[in-house]
VONUFI-465050 format. One line per 2 residues: number of its first residue (from 1); their letters; for each residue x, y, z of N, C-alpha, C, CB. Coordinates in steps of 0.1 Angstrom, whole numbers, plus 2048, in hexadecimal, padded with zeros to 3 digits. Glycine has a CB too. Example, Ala and Ser with C-alpha at 12.3 -4.5 7.8 and 13.67 -1.06 7.14 Angstrom:
// VONUFI-465050
1	as	884,7C7,84E,87B,7D3,84E,884,7DF,84E,871,7D3,85A  880,7EA,847,889,7F5,847,881,800,84F,88D,7FA,839
This chain:
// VONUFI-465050
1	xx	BFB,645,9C9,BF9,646,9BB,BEB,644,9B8,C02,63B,9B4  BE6,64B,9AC,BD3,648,9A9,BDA,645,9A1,BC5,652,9A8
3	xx	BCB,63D,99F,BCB,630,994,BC1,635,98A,BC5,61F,99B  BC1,632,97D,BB8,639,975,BAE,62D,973,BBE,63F,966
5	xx	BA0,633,978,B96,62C,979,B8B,62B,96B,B8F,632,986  B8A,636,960,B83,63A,955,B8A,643,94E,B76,63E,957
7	xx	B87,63E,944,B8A,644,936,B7F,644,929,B99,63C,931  B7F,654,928,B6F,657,91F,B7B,65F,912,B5E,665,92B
9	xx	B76,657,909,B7C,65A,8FA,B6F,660,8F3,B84,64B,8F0  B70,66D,8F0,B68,673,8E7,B73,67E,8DA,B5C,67D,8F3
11	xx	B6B,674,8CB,B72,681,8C4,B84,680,8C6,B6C,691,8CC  B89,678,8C9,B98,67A,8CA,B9E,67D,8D8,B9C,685,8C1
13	xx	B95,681,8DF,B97,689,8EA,B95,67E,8F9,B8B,698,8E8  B9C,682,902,B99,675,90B,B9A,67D,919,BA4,666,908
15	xx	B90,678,921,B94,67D,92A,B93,672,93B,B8B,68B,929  BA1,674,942,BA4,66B,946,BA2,668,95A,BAF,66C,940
17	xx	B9A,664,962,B93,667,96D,B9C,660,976,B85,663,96D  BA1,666,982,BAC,65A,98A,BA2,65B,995,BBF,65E,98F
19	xx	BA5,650,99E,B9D,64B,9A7,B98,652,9B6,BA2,640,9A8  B89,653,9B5,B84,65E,9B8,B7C,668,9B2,B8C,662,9BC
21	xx	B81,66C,9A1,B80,679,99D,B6F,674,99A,B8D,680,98F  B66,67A,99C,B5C,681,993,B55,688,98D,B58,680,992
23	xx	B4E,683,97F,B50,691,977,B3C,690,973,B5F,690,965  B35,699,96C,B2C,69A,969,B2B,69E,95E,B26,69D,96F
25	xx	B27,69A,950,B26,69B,942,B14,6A2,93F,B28,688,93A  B15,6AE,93B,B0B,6B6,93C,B0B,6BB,92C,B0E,6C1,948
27	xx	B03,6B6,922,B01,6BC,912,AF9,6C8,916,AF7,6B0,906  AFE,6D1,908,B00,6E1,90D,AF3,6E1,900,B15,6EC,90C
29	xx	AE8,6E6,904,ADF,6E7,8F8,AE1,6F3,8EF,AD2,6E8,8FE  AE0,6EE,8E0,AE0,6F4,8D7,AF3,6F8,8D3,AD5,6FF,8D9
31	xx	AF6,6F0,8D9,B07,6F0,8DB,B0E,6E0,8D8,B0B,6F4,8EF  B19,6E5,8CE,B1F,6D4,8CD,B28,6D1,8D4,B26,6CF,8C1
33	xx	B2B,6D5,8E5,B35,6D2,8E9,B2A,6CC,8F8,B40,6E0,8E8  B34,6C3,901,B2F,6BF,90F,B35,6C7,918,B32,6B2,913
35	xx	B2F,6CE,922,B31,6D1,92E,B36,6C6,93B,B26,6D6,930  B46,6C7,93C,B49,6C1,945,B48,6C5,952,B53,6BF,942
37	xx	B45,6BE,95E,B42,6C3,96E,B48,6BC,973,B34,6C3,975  B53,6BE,97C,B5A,6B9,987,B54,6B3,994,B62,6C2,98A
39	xx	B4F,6A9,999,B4B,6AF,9A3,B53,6AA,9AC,B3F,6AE,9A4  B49,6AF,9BB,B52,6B0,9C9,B4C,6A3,9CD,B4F,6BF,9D4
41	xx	B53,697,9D0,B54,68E,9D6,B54,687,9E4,B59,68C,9D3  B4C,690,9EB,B51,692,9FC,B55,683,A01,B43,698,A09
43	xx	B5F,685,A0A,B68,67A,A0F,B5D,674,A15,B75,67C,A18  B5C,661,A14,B5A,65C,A1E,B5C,661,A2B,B5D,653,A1D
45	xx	B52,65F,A36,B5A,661,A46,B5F,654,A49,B52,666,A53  B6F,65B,A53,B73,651,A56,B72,645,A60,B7B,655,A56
47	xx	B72,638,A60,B6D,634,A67,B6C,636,A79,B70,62D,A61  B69,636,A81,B66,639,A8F,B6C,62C,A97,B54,63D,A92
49	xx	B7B,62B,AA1,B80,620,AA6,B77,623,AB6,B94,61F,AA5  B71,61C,ABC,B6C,61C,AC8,B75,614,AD2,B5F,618,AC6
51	xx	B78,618,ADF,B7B,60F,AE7,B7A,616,AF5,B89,609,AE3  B77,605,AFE,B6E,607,B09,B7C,602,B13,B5D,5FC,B09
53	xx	B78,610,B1E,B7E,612,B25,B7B,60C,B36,B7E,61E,B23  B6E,60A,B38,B6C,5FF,B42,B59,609,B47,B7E,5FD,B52
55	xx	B55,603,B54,B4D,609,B58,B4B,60F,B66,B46,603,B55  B44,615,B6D,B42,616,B77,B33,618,B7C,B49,61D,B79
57	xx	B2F,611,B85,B1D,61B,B8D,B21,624,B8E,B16,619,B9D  B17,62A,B8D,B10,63A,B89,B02,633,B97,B08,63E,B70
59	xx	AFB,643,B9A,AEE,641,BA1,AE6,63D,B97,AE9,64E,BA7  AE0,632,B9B,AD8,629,B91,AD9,628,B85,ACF,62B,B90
61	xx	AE6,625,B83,AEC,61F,B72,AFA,61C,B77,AED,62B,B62  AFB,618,B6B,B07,610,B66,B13,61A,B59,AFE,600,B5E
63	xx	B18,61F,B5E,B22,62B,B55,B2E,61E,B4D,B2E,63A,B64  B2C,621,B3F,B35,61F,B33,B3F,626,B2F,B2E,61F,B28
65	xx	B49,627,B32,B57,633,B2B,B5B,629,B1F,B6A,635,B38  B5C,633,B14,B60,632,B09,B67,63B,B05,B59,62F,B02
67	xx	B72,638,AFC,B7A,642,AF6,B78,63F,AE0,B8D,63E,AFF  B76,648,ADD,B72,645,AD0,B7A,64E,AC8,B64,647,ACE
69	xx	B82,64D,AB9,B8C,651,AB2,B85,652,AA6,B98,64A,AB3  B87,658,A9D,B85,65C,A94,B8B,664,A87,B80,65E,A97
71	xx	B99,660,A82,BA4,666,A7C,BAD,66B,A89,B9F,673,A72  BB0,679,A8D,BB9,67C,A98,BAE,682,A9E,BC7,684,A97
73	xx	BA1,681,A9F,B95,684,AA7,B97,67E,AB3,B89,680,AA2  B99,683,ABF,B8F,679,AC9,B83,67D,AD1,B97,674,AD3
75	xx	B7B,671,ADA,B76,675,AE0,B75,66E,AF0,B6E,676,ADA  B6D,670,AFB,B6A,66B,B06,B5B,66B,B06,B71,672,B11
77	xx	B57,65F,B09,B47,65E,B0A,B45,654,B15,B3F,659,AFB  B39,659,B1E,B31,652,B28,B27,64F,B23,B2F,659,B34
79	xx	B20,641,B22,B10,63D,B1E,B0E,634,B29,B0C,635,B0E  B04,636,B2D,AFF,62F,B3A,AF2,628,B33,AFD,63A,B49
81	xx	AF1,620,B3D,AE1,614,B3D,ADE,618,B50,AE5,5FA,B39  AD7,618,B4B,ACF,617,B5C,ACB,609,B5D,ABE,621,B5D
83	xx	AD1,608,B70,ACF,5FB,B71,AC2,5F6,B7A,ADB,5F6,B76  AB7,5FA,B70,AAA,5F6,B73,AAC,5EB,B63,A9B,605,B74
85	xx	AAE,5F0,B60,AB0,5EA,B4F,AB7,5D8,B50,AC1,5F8,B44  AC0,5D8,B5A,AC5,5CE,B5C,ABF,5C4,B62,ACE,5D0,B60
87	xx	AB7,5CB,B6E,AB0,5C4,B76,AA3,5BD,B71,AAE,5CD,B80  A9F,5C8,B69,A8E,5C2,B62,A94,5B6,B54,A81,5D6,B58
89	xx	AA2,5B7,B53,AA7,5AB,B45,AA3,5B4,B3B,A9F,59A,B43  AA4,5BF,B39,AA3,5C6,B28,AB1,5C3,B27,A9E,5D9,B26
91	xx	ABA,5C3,B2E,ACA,5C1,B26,ACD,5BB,B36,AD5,5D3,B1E  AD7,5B5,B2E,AE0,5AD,B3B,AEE,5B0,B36,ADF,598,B3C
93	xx	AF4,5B1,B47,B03,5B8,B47,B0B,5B5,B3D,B0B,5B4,B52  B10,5A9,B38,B19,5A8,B34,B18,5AE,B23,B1C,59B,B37
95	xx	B0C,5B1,B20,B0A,5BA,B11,B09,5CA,B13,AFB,5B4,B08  B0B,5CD,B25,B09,5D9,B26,B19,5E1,B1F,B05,5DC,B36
97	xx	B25,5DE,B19,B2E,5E6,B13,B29,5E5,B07,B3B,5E4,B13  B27,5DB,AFC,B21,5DA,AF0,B14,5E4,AEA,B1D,5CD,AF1
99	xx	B0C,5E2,AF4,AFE,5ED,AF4,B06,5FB,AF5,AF1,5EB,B05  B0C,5FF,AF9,B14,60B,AF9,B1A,610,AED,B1E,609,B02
101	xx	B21,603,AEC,B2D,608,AE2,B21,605,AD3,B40,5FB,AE3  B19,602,AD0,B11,602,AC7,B09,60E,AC5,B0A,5F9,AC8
103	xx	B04,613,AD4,AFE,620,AD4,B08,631,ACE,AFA,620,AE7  B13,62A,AD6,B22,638,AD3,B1F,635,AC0,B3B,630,ADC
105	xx	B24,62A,AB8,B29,62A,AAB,B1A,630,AA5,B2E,619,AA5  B0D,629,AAD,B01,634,AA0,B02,643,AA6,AEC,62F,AA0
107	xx	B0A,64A,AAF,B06,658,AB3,B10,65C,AA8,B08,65F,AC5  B1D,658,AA9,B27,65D,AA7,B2C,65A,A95,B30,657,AB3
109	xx	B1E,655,A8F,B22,64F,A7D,B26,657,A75,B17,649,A74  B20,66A,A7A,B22,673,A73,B24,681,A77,B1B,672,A6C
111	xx	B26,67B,A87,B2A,686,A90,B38,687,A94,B23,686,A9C  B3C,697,A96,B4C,69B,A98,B4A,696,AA1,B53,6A8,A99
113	xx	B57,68E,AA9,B58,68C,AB4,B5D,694,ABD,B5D,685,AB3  B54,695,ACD,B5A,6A0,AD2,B59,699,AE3,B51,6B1,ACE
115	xx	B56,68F,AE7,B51,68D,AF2,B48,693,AF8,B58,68D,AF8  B43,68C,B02,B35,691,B0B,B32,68C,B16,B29,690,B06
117	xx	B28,697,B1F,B28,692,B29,B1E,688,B2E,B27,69B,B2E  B19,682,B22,B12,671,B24,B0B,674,B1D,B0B,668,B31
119	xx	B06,664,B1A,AFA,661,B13,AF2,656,B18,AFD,65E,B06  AE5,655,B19,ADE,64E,B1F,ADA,63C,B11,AD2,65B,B24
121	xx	ADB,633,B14,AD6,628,B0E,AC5,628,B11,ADE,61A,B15  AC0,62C,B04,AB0,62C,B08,AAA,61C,B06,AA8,637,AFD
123	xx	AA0,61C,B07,A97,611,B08,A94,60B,AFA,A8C,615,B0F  A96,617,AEE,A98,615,AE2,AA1,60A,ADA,A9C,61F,AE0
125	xx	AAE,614,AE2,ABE,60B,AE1,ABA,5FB,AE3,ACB,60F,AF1  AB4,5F8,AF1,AB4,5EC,AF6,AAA,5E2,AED,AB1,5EC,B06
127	xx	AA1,5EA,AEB,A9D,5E0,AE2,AA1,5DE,AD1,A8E,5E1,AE4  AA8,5E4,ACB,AAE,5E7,ABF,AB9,5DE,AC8,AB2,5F8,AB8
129	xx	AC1,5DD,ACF,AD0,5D5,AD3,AC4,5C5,AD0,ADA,5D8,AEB  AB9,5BF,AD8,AB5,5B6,ADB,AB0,5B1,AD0,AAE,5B7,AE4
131	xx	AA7,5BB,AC6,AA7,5AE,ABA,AAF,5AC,AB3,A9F,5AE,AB2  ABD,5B6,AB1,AC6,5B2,AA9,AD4,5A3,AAF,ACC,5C0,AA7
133	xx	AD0,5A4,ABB,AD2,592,AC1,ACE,58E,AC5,AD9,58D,AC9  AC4,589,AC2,AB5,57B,AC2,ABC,570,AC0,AA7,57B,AB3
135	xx	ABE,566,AC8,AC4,55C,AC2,AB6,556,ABE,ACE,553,ACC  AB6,54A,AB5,AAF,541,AAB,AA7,53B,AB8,ABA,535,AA1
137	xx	A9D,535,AB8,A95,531,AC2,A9C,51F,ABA,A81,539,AC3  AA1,519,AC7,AA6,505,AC2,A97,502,AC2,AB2,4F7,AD2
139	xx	A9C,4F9,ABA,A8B,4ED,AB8,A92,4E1,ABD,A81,4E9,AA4  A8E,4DA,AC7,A94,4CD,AC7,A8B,4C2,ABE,A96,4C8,AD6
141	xx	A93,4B5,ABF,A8E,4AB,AB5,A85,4A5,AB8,A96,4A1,AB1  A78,4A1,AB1,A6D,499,AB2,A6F,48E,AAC,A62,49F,AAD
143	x	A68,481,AB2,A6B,477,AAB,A5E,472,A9F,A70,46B,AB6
């Protein structure tokens, strides 16, 4: 059921918007009437469910399987880190599905889903993953 969201009373006349609808009010010059415009409201997209399917080595990385949905969309995606990345501490293992699955939701915010044959975690990623979990630096107590 739509819910009626506005109601514009002009002159006796009323016109009534259910939820969703919008319209554009356009004065018609040298004319006493308004030009009503419907417009097209493109749907939100729907939201994107991600889920991680486990990992495996790869020649010098670390392979991410994910499966990602999207209405009755799906997909299969590989994103790997290379594990020089691990070794030098730009990311440590246990944030290596997270760094992934962060990387998949910004490829995929406004893309069809179709699967692929990988995607690489750049050096970008890692440092966009790293300042967005900075922990607080502790101060301990001075007397």
């Amino acid at each position: 059921m739509m819910r009626e969201t506005v109601r514009i009373v002009s002159d006796g006349e009323e016109l009534v918007l259910s939820e969703g609808e919008a319209f554009r009010f356009a004065p018609n010059t040298g004319a006493n009437y308004v030009t009503i415009e419907r417009l097209t409201k493109s749907a939100a997209p729907k939201p994107v469910t991600i889920r991680y399917l486990g990992f495996h080595d790869g020649p010098g990385r670390r392979e991410y399987v994910l499966d990602a949905q999207r209405g009755d969309q799906t997909g299969r995606y590989t994103v790997w880190i290379e594990l020089s990345a691990f070794s030098s501490r730009h990311a440590l293992l246990q944030d290596g599905p997270e760094i992934c699955y962060q990387k998949l939701l910004r490829e995929l915010s406004d893309a069809e889903l179709r699967g692929s044959a990988g995607m690489a975690v750049t050096e970008n990623d890692l440092t966009s993953y790293r300042e967005a979990h900075t922990r607080p630096v502790r101060r301990g107590f001075s007397s």
